[in-house]
C-alpha positions in Angstrom: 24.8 -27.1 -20.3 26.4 -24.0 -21.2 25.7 -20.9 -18.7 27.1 -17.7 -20.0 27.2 -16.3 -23.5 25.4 -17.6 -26.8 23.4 -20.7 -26.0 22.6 -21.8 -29.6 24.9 -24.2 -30.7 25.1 -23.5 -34.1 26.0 -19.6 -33.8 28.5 -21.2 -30.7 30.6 -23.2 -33.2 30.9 -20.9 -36.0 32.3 -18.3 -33.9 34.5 -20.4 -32.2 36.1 -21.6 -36.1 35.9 -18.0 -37.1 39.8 -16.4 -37.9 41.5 -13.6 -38.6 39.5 -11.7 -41.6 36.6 -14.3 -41.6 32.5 -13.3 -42.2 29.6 -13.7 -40.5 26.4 -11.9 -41.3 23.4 -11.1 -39.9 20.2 -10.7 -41.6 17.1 -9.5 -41.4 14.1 -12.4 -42.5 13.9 -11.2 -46.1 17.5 -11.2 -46.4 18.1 -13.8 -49.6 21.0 -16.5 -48.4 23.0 -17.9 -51.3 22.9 -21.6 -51.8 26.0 -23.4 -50.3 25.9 -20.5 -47.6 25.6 -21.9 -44.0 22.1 -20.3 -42.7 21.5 -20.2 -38.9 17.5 -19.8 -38.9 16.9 -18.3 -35.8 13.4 -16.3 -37.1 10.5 -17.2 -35.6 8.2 -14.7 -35.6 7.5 -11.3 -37.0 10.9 -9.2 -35.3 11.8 -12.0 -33.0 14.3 -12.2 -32.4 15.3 -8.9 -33.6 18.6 -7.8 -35.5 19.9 -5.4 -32.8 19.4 -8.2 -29.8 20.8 -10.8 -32.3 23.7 -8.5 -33.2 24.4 -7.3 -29.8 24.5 -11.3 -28.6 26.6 -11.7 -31.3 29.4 -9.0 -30.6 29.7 -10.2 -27.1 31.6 -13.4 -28.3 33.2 -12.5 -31.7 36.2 -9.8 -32.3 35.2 -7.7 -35.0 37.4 -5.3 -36.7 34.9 -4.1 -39.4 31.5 -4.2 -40.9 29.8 -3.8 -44.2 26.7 -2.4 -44.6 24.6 -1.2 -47.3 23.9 2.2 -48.2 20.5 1.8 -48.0 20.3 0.8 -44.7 21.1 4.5 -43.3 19.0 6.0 -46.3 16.1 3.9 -45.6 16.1 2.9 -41.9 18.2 5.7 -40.1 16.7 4.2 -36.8 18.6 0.7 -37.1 21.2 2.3 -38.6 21.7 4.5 -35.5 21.3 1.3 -33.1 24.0 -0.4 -34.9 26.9 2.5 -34.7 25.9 2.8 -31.5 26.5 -1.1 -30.8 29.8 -0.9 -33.1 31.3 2.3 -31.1 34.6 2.8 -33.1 34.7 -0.4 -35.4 35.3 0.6 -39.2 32.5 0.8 -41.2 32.1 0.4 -44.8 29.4 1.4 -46.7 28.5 -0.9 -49.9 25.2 -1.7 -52.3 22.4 -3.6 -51.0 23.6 -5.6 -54.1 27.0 -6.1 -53.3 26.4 -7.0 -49.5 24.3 -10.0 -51.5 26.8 -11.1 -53.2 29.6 -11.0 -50.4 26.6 -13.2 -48.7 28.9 -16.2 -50.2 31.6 -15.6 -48.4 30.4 -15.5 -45.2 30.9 -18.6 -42.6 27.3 -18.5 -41.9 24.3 -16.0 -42.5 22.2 -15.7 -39.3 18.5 -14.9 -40.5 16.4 -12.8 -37.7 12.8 -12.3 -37.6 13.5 -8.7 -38.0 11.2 -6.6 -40.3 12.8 -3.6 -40.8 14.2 -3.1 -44.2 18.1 -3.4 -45.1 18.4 -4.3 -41.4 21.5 -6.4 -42.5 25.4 -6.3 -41.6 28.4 -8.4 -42.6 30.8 -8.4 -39.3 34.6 -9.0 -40.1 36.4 -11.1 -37.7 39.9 -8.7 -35.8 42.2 -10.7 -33.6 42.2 -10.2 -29.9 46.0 -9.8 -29.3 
């Protein structure tokens, strides 16, 4: 059994395959996933797990050198928007359409779906290198 670090297996695996320059998102439970698009349900109830807990979890196995995020997300919900720079500290940020962070959806390794309920609560992370 694995003791440190993410236990579910599926999240575990694509961050391990994950290069240079390769996607992963995180979602929020409303958040549509393309077809084709790996989806790593984790969503069980309403806001659990949540997107911040998810994303922090997250960032404490994968090397990310930037994010996208939509627009809306600091318009709408300035609260999770402060949470996440807080979590990303320096990483780049770039800023994007609700629509387009959809449609980059496809090119994403996996889309983790939360059970979070806040709106726009959704992030694209872009693998860095750690040398």
């Amino acid at each position: 059994m694995k003791k440190v670090g993410i236990l579910n297996s599926e999240i575990s695996h694509v961050i391990s395959k994950m290069g240079h320059t390769d996607s992963l998102a995180i979602g929020d439970c409303g958040l549509p996933i393309p077809e084709g698009t790996k989806r790593i349900d984790l969503a069980l109830i309403k806001n659990i797990p949540t997107f911040m807990d998810t994303l922090k979890s997250v960032m404490m196995e994968l090397e990310v050198e930037e994010v996208q995020i939509a627009n809306e997300t600091k318009e709408v919900s300035p609260e999770i928007f402060k949470e996440i720079k807080k979590q990303l500290g320096d990483k780049k940020i770039i800023f994007i359409s609700h629509e387009e962070l959809k449609n980059n959806l496809k090119d994403c390794k996996a889309v983790i779906r939360t059970g979070e309920q806040t709106p726009y609560a959704n992030i694209i992370l872009k693998s860095g290198v750690i040398f």
